[in-house]
C-alpha positions in Angstrom: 108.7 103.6 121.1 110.5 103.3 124.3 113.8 102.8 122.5 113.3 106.6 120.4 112.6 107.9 124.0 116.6 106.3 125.5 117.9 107.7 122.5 116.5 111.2 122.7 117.4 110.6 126.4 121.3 109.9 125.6 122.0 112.1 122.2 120.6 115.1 123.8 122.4 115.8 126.6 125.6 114.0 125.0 125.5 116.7 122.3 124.8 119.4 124.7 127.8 118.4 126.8 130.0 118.7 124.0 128.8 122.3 122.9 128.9 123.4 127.1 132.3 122.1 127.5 133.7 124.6 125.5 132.5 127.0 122.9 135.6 128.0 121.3 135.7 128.1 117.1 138.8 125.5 117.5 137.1 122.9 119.8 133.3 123.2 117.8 135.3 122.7 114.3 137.2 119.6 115.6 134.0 117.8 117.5 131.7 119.0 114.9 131.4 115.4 113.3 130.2 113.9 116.8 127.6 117.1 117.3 126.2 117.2 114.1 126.0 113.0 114.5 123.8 113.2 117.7 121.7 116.3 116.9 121.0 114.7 113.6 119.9 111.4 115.2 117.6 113.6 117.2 116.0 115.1 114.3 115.4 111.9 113.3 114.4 110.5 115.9 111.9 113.8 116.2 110.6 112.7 112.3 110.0 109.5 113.5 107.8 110.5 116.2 106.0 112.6 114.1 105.4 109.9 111.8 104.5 107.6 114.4 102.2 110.4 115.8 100.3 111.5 112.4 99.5 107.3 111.0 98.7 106.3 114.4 94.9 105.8 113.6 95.6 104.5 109.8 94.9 100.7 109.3 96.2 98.8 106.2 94.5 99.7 103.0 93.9 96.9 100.9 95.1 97.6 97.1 92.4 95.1 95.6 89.1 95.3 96.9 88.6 91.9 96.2 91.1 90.6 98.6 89.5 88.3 101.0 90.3 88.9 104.8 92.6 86.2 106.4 92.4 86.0 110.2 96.0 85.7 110.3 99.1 85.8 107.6 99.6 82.1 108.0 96.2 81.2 106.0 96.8 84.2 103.5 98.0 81.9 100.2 100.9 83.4 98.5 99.8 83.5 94.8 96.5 84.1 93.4 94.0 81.0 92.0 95.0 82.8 88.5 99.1 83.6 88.9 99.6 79.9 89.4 98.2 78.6 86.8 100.0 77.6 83.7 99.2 77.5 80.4 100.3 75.2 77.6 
């Protein structure tokens, strides 16, 4: 999270230098790539934190309800009892 907030910090006044240093038509069209590059991180950036903001309080759903809760990932096994069993 800290990391979104140094970017923000650096695109936005980065861009905004660009735009202050001149605003002739010429000088816009030929830094347009690097403006539209750090205002678009921003929105990005912004889409993230909304994101983060709205599934803050969401946990993990589990798809089969007859999944048995592991303590950790390390004692999950990684196929079922029946996917691992063959057949001849």
């Amino acid at each position: 999270m800290g990391m979104f907030i140094l970017i923000v910090s650096g695109n936005l006044p980065y861009s905004s230098s660009i735009i202050m240093k001149s605003t002739e038509e010429v000088f816009i069209l030929q830094h347009l790539p690097w403006i539209v590059g750090s205002y678009g991180m921003i929105l990005i950036d912004i889409i993230t934190f909304s994101q983060f903001y709205y599934y803050r309080g969401n946990k993990a759903i589990h798809l089969d309800e007859n999944t048995e809760d592991y303590e950790n990932e390390s004692e999950k096994p990684l196929l079922d009892e029946d996917e691992h069993s063959v057949e001849y």
